[in-house]
KOLLUM-90493 format. One line per field, with one value per atom (N, C-alpha, C): atom name; x, y, z. Coordinates in steps of 0.02 Angstrom, whole numbers, padded with zeros to 5 digits. Layout:
# KOLLUM-90493
atome	c(CA	...)
east	c(X	...)
north	c(Y	...)
up	c(Z	...)
This chain:
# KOLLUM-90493
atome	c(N	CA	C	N	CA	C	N	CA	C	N	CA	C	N	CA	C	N	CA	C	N	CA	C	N	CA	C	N	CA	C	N	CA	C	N	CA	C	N	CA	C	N	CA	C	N	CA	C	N	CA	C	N	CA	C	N	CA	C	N	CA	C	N	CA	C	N	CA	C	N	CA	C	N	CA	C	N	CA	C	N	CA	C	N	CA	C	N	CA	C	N	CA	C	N	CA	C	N	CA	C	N	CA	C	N	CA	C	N	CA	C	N	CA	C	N	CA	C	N	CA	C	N	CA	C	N	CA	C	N	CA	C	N	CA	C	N	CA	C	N	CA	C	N	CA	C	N	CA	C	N	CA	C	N	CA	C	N	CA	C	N	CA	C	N	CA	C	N	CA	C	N	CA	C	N	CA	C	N	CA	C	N	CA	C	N	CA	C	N	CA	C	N	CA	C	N	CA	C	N	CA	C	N	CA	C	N	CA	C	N	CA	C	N	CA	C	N	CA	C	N	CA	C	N	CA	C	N	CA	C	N	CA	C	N	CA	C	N	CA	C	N	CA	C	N	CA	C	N	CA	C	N	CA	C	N	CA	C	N	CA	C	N	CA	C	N	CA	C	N	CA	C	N	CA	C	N	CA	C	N	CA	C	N	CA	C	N	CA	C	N	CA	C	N	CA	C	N	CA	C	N	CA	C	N	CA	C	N	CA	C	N	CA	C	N	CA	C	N	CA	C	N	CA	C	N	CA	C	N	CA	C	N	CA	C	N	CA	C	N	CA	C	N	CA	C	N	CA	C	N	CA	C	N	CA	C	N	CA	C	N	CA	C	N	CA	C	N	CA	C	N	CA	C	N	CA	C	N	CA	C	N	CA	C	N	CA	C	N	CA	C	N	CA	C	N	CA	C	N	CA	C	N	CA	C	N	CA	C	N	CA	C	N	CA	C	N	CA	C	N	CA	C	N	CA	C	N	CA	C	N	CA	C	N	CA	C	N	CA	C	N	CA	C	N	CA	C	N	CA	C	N	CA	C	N	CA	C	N	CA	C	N	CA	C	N	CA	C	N	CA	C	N	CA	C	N	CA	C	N	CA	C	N	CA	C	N	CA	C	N	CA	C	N	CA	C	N	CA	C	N	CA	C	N	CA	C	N	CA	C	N	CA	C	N	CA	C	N	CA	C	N	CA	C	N	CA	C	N	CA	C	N	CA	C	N	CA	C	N	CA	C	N	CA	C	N	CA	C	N	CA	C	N	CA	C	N	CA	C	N	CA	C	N	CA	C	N	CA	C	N	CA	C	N	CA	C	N	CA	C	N	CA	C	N	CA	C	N	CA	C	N	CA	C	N	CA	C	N	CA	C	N	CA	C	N	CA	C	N	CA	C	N	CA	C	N	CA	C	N	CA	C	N	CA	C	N	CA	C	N	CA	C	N	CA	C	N	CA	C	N	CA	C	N	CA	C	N	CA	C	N	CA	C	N	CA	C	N	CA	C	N	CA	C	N	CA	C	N	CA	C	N	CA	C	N	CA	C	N	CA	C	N	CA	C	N	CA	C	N	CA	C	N	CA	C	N	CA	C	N	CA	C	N	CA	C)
east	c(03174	03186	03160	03199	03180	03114	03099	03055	03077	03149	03164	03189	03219	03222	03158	03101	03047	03044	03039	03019	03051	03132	03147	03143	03126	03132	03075	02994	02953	02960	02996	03011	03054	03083	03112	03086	03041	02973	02956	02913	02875	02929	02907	02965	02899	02933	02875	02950	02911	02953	02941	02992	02989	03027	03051	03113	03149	03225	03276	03329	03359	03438	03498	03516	03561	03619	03676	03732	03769	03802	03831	03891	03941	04007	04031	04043	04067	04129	04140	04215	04224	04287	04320	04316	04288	04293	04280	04222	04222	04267	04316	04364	04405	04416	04435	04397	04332	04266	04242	04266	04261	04189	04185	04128	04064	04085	04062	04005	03995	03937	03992	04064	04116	04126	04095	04088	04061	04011	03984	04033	04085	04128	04161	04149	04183	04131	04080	04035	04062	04037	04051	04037	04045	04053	03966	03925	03890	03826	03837	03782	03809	03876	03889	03830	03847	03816	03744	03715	03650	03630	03669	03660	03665	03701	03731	03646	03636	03571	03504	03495	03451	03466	03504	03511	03478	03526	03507	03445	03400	03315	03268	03307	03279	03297	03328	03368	03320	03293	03277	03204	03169	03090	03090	03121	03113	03125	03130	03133	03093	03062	02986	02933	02937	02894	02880	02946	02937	02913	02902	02885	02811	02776	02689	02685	02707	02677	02739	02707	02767	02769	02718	02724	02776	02775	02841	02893	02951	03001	03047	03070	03092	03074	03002	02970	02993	02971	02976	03051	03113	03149	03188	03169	03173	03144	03070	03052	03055	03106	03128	03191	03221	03281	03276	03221	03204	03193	03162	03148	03225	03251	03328	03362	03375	03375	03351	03291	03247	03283	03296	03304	03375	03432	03491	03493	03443	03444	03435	03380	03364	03414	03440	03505	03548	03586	03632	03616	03533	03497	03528	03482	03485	03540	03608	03663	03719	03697	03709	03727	03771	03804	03756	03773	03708	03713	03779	03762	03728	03745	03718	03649	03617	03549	03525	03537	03500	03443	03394	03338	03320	03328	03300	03264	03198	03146	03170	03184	03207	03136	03161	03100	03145	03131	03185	03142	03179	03155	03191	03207	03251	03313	03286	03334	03352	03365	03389	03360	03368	03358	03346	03297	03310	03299	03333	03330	03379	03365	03396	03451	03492	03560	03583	03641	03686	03736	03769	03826	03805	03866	03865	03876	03816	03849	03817	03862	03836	03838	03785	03773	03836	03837	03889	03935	03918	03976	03955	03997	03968	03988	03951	03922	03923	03958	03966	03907	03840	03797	03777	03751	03735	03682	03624	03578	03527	03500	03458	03392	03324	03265	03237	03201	03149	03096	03047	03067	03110	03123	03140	03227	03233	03312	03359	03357	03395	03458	03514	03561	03573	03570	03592	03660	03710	03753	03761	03792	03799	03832	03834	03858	03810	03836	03766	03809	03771	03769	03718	03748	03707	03680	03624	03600	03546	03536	03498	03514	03519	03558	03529	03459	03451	03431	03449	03443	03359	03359	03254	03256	03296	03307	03379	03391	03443	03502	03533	03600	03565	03512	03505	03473	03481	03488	03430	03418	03365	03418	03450	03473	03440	03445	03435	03482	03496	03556	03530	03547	03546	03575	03570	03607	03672	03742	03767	03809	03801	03826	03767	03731	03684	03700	03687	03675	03620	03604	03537	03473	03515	03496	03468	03513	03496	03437	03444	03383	03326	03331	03262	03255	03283	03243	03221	03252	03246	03169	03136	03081	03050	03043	03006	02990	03034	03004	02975	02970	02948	02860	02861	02796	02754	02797	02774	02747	02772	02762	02692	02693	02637	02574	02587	02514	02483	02542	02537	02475	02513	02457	02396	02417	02357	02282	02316	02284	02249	02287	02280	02236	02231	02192	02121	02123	02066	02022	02063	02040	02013	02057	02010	01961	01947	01888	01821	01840	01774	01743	01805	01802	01753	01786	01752	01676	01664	01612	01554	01497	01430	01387	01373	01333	01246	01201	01155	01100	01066	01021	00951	00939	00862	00811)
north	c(02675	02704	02775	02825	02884	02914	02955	02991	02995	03000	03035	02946	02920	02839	02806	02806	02788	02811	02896	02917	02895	02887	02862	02791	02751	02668	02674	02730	02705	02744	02800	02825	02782	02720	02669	02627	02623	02560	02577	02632	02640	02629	02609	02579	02613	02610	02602	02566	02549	02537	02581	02585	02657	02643	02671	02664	02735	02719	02752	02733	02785	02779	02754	02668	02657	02618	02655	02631	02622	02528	02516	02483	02461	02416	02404	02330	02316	02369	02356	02383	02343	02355	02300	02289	02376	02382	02460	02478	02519	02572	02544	02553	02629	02653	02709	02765	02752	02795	02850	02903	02946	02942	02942	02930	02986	03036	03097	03090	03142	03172	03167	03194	03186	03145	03087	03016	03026	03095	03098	03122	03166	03187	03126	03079	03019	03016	03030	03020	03033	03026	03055	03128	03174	03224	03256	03205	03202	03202	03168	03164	03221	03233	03307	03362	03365	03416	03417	03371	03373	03369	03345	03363	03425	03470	03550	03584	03542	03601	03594	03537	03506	03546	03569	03618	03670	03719	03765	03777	03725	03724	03728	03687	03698	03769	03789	03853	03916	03901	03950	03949	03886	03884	03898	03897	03934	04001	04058	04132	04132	04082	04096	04092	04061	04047	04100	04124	04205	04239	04255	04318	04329	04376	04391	04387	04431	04441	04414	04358	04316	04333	04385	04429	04493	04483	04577	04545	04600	04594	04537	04564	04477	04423	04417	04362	04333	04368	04338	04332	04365	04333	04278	04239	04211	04127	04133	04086	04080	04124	04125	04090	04085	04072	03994	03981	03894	03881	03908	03865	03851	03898	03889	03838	03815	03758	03708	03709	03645	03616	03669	03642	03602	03665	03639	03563	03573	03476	03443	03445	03388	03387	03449	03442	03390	03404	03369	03302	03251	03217	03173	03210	03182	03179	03222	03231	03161	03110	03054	03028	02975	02932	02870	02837	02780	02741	02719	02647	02697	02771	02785	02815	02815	02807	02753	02705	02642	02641	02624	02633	02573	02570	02507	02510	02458	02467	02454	02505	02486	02488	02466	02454	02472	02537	02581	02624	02622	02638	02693	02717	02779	02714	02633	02606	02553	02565	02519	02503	02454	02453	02376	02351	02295	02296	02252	02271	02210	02224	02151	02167	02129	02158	02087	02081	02035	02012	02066	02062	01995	01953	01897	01938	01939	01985	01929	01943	01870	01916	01890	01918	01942	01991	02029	02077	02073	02107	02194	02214	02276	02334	02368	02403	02497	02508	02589	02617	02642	02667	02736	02746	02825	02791	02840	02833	02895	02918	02963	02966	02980	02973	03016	02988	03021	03025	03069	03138	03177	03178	03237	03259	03212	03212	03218	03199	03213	03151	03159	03109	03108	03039	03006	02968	02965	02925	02907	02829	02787	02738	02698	02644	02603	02534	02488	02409	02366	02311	02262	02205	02159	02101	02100	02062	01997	02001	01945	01949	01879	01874	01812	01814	01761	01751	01702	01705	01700	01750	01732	01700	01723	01689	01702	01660	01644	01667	01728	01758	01807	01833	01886	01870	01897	01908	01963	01945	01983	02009	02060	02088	02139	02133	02168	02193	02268	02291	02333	02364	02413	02443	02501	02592	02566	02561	02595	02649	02688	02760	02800	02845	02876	02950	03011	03058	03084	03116	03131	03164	03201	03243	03195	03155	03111	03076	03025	02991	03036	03085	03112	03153	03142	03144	03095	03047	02965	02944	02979	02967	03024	03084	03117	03112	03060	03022	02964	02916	02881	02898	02952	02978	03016	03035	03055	03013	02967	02903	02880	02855	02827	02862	02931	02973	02961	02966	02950	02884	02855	02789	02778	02808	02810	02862	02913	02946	02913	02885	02829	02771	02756	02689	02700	02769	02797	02829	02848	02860	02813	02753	02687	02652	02671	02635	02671	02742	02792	02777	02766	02739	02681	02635	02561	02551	02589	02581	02591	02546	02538	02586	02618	02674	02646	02681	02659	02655	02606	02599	02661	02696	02716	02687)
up	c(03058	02991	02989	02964	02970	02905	02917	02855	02768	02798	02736	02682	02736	02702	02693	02713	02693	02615	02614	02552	02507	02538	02456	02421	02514	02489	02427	02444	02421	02329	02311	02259	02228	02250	02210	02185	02261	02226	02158	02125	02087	02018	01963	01898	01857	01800	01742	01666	01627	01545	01500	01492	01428	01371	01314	01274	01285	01293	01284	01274	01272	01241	01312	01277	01353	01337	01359	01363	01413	01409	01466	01444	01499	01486	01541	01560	01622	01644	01712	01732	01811	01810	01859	01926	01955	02031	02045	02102	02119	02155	02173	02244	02213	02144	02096	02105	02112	02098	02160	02143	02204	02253	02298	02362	02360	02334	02321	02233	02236	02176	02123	02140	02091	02028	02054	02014	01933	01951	01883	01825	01829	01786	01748	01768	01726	01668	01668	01605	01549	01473	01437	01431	01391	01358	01356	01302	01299	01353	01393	01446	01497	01498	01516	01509	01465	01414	01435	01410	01420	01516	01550	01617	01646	01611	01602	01619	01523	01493	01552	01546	01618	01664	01715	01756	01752	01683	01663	01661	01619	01617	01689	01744	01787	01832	01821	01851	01830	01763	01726	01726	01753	01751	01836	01875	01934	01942	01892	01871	01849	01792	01781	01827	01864	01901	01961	01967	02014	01993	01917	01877	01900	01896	01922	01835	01786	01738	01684	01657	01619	01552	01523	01460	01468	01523	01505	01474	01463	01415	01453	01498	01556	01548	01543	01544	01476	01429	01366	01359	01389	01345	01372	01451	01484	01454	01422	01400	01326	01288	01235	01237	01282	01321	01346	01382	01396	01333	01276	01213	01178	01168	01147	01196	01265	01282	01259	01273	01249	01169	01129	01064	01043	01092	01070	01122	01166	01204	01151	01101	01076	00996	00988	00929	00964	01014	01061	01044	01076	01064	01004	00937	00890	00857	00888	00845	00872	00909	00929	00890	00897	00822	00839	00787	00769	00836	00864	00930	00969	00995	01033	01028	00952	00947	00967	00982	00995	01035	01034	01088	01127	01173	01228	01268	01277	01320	01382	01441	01507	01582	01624	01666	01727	01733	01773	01834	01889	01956	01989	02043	02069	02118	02110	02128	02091	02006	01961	01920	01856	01808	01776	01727	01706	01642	01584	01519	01462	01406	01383	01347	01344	01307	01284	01241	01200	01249	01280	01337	01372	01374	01417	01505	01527	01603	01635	01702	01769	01817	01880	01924	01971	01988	02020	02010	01920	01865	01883	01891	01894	01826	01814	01739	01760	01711	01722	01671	01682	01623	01625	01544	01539	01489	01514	01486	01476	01437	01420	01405	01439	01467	01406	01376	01325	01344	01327	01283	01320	01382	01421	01402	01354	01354	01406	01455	01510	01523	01525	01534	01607	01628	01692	01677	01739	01750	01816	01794	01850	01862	01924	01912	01944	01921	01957	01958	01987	01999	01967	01935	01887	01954	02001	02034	02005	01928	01906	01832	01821	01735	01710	01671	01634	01591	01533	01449	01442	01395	01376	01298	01259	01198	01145	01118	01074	01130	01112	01131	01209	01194	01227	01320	01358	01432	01455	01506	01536	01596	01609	01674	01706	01777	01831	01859	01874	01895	01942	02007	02065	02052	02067	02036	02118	02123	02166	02175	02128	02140	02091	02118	02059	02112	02077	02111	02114	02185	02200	02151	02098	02046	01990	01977	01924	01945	02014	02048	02038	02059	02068	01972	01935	01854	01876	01884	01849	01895	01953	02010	01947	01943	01894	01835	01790	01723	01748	01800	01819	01825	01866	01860	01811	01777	01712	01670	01647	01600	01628	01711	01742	01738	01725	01728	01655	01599	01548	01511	01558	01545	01571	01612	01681	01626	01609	01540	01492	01458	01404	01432	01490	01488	01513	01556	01557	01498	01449	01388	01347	01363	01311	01372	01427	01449	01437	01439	01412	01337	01286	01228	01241	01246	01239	01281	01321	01368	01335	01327	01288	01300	01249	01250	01252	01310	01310	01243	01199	01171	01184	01129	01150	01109)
């Protein structure tokens, strides 16, 4: 196994649960779906868009990052310029119609996803999804495979699905909110053990 498949078996390993915005719907067969990065233009409009601005942001914090002095007039209007990104992302965001506000707690990896839904899905069904990673607003698309399907209560399903078409770009948000979230907590729980820890008596 080479280096570079190690790294990514092990950037799949790592998951965390978060809430975001996720939409899916079976479809019939991969065999349509170009082999290539191409695949992503099937998305909607929307996760377009916001995959666009995502670029752009990263395009544009690597000019910052060249700059020596990030107060000159460049500088500033460069990161006047990421803020006007940043904002019209989260207009885009919030300008979502209500299903696609929906928020779902997913437990998502750089190799798939598990999460509960209504959809009667059975193992094998395969699922075309777009989903969008909060806060960072960033839209992913994909396709995946339903490898575990089982009821936890009333109507609703616990599925497990494998990404099999994701593009490299998207994977690696989806490995960078992964780690984000984890430091997050990692934060937070170190924060409540300092909290809770008994302060000595004098």
């Amino acid at each position: 196994m080479s280096g570079d498949t190690k790294d990514q078996d092990r950037r799949e390993y790592f998951r965390v649960k978060n809430w975001m915005i996720l939409n899916h719907q079976v479809i019939e067969s991969l065999d349509d779906i170009p082999e290539s990065d191409d695949f992503s233009l099937e998305s909607s409009p929307r996760i377009k868009l916001l995959q666009q601005l995502s670029q752009l942001d990263s395009e544009n914090q690597v000019y910052l990052n060249t700059l020596a002095d990030k107060q000159n007039k460049v500088g500033g209007y460069l990161i006047n310029l990421n803020k006007k990104i940043d904002f019209l992302t989260r207009f885009v965001l919030q300008s979502l119609d209500e299903e696609h506000q929906e928020m779902t707690e997913v437990d998502i990896s750089g190799g798939g996803l598990r999460f509960l839904t209504n959809q009667n899905y059975k193992t094998g069904d395969l699922l075309k999804i777009e989903l969008v990673l909060v806060p960072e607003c960033v839209g992913i698309f994909a396709y995946g495979e339903v490898v575990e399907s089982g009821e936890v209560s009333g109507e609703q399903l616990e599925i497990a699905v494998t990404f099999s078409k994701l593009t490299e770009a998207d994977r690696d948000a989806i490995v960078k909110h992964v780690f984000k979230v984890q430091s997050q907590q990692l934060r937070h729980e170190k924060g409540n053990e300092i909290t809770n820890t008994p302060t000595e008596q004098l």
